[in-house]
N, C-alpha and C positions, 0 to 999 in steps of 0.2 A: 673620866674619859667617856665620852659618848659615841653611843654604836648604833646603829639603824639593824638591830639583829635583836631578837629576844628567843625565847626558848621554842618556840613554834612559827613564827614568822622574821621575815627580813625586810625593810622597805630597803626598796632599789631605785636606781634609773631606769627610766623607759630605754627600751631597743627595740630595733628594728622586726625582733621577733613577736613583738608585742601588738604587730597590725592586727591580728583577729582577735584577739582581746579588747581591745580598743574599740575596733568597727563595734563590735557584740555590746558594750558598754556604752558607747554614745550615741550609737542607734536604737538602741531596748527604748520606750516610748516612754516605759513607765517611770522611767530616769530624768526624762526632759526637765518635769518641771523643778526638777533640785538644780537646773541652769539654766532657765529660763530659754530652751532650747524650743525650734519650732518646727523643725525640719532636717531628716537625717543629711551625715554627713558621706561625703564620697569618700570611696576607699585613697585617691590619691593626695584627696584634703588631708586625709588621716594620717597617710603617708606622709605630705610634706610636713605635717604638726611634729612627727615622731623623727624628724630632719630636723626638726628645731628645736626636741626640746633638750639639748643640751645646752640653754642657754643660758647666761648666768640669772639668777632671780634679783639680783640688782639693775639689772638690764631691762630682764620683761615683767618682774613686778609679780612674779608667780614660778609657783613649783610646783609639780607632780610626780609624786612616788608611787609606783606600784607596791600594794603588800602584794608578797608572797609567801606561799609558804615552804620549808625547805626541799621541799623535791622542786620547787624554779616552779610551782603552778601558781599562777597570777588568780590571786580571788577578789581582787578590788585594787581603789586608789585612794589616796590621802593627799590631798590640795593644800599648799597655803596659796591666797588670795589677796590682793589689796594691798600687797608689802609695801609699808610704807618704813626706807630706815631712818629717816630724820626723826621721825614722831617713834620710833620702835616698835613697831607694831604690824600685826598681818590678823588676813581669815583665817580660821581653820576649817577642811572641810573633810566628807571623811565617805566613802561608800563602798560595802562591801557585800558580792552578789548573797541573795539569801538564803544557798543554801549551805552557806559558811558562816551568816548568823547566829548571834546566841554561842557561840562556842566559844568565846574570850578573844577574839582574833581581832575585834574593833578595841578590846581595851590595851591589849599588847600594842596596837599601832599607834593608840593615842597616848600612847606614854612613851613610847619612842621620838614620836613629834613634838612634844610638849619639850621633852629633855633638849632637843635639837635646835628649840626654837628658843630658849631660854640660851643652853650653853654654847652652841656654835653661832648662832645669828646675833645672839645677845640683845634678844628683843626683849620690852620692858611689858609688852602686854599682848594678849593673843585673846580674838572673839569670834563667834562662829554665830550663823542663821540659819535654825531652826523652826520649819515650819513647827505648828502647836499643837498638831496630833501623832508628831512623831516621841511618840515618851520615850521609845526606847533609848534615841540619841538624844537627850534631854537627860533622863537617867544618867548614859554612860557621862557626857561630860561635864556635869553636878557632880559624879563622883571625881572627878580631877579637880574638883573646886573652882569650880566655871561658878560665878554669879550670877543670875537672871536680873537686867539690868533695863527691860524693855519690853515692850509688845508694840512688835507693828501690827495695826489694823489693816484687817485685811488686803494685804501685803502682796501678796499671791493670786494670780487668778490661773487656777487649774480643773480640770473635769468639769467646766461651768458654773463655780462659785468660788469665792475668795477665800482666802487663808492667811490667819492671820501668822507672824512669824514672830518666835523669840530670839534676844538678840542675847546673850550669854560671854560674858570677857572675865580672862583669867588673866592676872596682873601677876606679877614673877614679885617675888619677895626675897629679898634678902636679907640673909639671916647675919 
């Protein structure tokens, strides 16, 4: 059975409660360039996104869960992206504010989504883009047996130079 709960954290749905959370996370600048963002958004854009997003992900091609942790305090989100279900396959994307870093809370959520994305969606492969000087999420999903299967050249153009991006996919096996 799969649970979107582990022993410190929960991923959930977005609600309504989750407007200052949200504005805080998609207007912080230094977030932009992980979505090619260029310009903050308005609170009732934010609004109407959190009006939609209970939509299904076969619909809009994307999902967003909030971690939390069990007192309901919202410390990040985990994205899938690109869902594509003919080919079986989505992004994964993952960001959790820093000073909830380093504490296990990105590897509890990416093993909850991994499970989810494998045994509920029953997708056959799942990849995620990584700019090249983020080792830390490079690290954590190497250790879920993510492949490095690429570099894009200079990929990125952020703080006035380019960056290049890895591109990392974990293919579900069966045993």
């Amino acid at each position: 059975m799969v649970k979107l709960k582990s022993s410190h954290i929960l991923l959930r749905a977005l609600i309504p409660e989750d407007l200052d959370f949200l504005e805080l996370v998609e207007n912080d600048e230094h977030f932009w360039y992980l979505s090619d963002t260029l310009q903050p958004f308005s609170r009732s854009v934010l609004k109407e996104y959190l009006q939609n997003a209970h939509r299904d992900i076969y619909e809009v091609k994307q999902m967003r869960l909030v971690i939390a942790l069990h007192n309901k305090q919202p410390i990040g989100f985990i994205d899938l992206y690109d869902f594509d279900p003919k080919n079986k396959r989505a992004g994964l994307g993952i960001l959790i504010l820093e000073d909830y870093q380093a504490k296990g809370y990105g590897t509890e959520a990416l093993e909850l989504m991994i499970d989810y994305t494998f045994d509920v969606l029953d997708l056959h492969q799942i990849f995620a883009s990584i700019i090249e000087n983020n080792s830390n999420s490079i690290r954590l999903f190497k250790s879920f047996g993510f492949e490095e299967i690429g570099l894009k050249k200079d990929w990125r153009f952020n703080a006035g130079k380019f960056q290049s991006e890895y591109l990392l996919q974990k293919i579900k096996h069966v045993h």
